[in-house]
Structures are given as C-alpha cells and as structure tokens.
Residue, then its C-alpha position, 0 to 999 in steps of 0.5 A: x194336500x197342498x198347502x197355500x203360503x199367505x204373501x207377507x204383503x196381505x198379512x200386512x194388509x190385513x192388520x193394517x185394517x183390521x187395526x183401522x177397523x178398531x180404531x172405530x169400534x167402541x168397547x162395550x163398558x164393563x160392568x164395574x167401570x159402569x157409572x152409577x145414575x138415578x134409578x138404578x136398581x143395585x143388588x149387594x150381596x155379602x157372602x155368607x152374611x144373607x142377612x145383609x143382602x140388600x136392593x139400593x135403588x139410586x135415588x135422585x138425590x144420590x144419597x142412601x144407606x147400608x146395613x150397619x155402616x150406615x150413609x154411603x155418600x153420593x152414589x151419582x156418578x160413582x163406579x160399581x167397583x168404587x162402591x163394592x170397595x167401599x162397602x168391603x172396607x168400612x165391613x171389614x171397620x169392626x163388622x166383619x172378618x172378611x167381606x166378600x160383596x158381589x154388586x149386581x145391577x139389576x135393572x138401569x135408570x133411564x139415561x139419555x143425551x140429546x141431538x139438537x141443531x141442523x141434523x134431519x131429526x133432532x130427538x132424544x138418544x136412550x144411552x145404555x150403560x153396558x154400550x157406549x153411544x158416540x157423539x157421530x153415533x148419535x147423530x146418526x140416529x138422528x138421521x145424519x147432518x142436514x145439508x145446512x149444517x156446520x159440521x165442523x162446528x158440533x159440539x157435545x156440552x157437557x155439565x159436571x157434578x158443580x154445574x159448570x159446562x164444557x164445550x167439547x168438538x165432536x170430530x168429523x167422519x174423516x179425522x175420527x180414525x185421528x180423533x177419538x169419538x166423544x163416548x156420551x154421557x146423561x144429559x149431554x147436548x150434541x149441538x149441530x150448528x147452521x151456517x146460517x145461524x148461531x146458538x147462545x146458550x147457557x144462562x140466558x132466558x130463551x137459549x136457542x139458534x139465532x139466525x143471522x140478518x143478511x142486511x146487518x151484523x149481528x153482535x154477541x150483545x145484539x145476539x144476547x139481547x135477541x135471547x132474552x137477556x141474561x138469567x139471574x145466575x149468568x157470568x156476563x163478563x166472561x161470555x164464552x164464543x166457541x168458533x170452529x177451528x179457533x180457541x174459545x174466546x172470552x168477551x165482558x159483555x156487562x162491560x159492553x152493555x155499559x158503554x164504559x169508555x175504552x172497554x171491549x167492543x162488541x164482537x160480530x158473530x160469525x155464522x156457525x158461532x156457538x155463545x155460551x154464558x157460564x152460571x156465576x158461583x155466587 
C-alpha cells in the first residue's frame, strides 16, 4: 500500500481557508446564552420537587412570579442561565436544601427585525433564537442591494432597554472577513440608503427617505420641516447626521429654527445622509 505524503504548502493552504471560512460562519446561539423575549413559553423544572414545576409564558410586560419566591423581575432581555441562577439561589434563601432547576424553552415568541431602504424587497426578516441572522444576511433575504443603493451607508438602528437608539455600520461584503457582521436582534431596523436620497428618522412625525431636489440644496431644517416636523419628545438640539465614512455629527437645529444671531448654520444634506432625532428624557 502506498502512502501519499500531503506538501506543507497545501496544509497551509487548507487552514488558511478553512479559517476565512470561519470567519463568516455565525455560531448557532446556545441555549442558556438565548435571550428571553415576549412570548416565550419556559418550562422550570425543580429536581425532586414536581410540585414546583411550573410553564412561565414571557408577558409583554416582562414581569412575572414563581412558586414560593414570588416577582422575578423583568424577564425581557435576560438570559436563560441568569434566570436558572436566579431561581436556584433565591430556593436555596430558606426554601430548599439544594436546588437543581432545568429551564427549558419550549416554544419562542415571534422575533423579528426589519429591512428598509433601497434593497429589491424590503420586508420583515422572522429571527430565530437558536440561529443567529446578520444585518447582510438579512439583506440577502430581502433580495440583495439595488443598484441605487448606498452600500456603505447601511446601518442597523438599534434601540435599547431606556428607549435610546444607536446607529451601527453594517459592514460591506468585502471587509466582512475584516469586520464582524452585525448578529440582529428584535426590532432592529437595517436601514439601506439611496444616493439620491436621505432618511430622517427618529422623532419626527412622518420618519421616512427624503429625495433630494436637483435644483437646490437640501438642509437638515428643510429636511426636518419636509418630515413633518419634530414629535412632541424630540431632542432638537442635538440632531444627530450619520454620514458614511465620517464620525456622527450633532446639529442644534431649535437654535437653527430661531435664527438666533451667530448660532449654527443650517447644514446641506449630502445624498445617502441618514438624520436621526434622539427622544428627550423629559
């Protein structure tokens, strides 16, 4: 029998895309890092205590109780290892001797994120929670970009737990090797720009791409004004443009609006431009 020797120079070349291959694969989630949302159905198992086995259903609200221990807080967002610990610990409080809980996630609440902008079929993407989607996954479901789209201009918005959104770069398909993909989670908006156009988005009463007017230039204020205007909750001194390949910019548009004497000038939009109008606190 002959035995055929490998040359180091194709070994080499093997791991070399077998780690390129890795670098885009996306783990599937494991079940205790999975993050609990609305409608999840939880089975909690307590070894040898059957009476204490219980089906939580994740309310909306996020809030519900257990055997014993009573409010378990806000379940929204939490893992199902934070929860398990949770449970065993507060047991152990004066209930139990020792407490050995099994969580099992019988059934997942619907989770979606979103695929706006110029890609061929903006829609809904259905996220499940043992199989992570990424942002330029996503925007394959939706049929890939459209040629008159900003591709270096994506961005996933992302709102968090106080309400407040961020503005993350989806990264494009040749620095992805470079950059992490964005994993997506429910709610969150990829947004794909036009050249031709800009988005405001936020807190102004009709959110949605501006285009922009060949014969003059289009300002943040014009541009604000065209999207009906502030919402009652904007933040309108420190109006966020997110422009491709260059920091955020802030912009106090009230002190624009009032014409105060040396105050900020009103900034022209750049095609591709995303306006963002954060909520106020108060």
């Amino acid at each position: 029998m002959t035995i055929s020797v490998v040359p180091r120079w194709l070994i080499s070349l093997l791991l070399v895309i077998a780690g390129a291959y890795s670098a885009h694969t996306v783990e599937p989630a494991k079940i205790d890092d999975t993050r609990l949302y609305p409608g999840d159905l939880l089975k909690v198992e307590i070894y040898d205590n059957l009476d204490l086995t219980s089906a939580i259903r994740v309310p909306a609200t996020g809030v519900t109780t257990f055997p014993l221990i009573g409010d378990l807080g806000e379940l929204v967002g939490r893992s199902i290892q934070d929860l398990r610990s949770e449970i065993e610990r507060r047991l152990q409080d004066g209930y139990l001797t020792q407490a050995v809980v099994t969580i099992t996630l019988q059934e997942a609440g619907p989770r979606t994120a979103y695929v706006l902008g110029a890609v061929q079929r903006p829609d809904s993407v259905a996220l499940n929670p043992y199989s992570p989607v990424t942002a330029l996954q996503a925007i394959s479901r939706a049929g890939g970009f459209a040629d008159e789209a900003n591709r270096i201009g994506a961005r996933v918005l992302r709102t968090d737990a106080r309400g407040q959104r961020t503005a993350i770069p989806v990264p494009t398909e040749e620095d992805v090797a470079a950059k992490a993909d964005i994993i997506l989670q429910p709610g969150d908006l990829v947004i794909v720009p036009r050249l031709d156009r800009v988005f405001v988005l936020g807190q102004v009463k009709k959110p949605g791409a501006i285009s922009i007017p060949a014969e003059e230039k289009l300002t943040i204020a014009k541009a604000i004004s065209l999207s009906g205007g502030f919402d009652k909750y904007s933040r309108q001194d420190q109006v966020q443009i997110i422009r491709p390949g260059a920091s955020v910019m802030l912009v106090d548009v009230q002190a624009i609006l009032q014409g105060k004497e040396n105050g900020p000038a009103d900034v022209a939009l750049l095609p591709g431009d995303t306006v963002f109008v954060p909520e106020t606190r108060f």
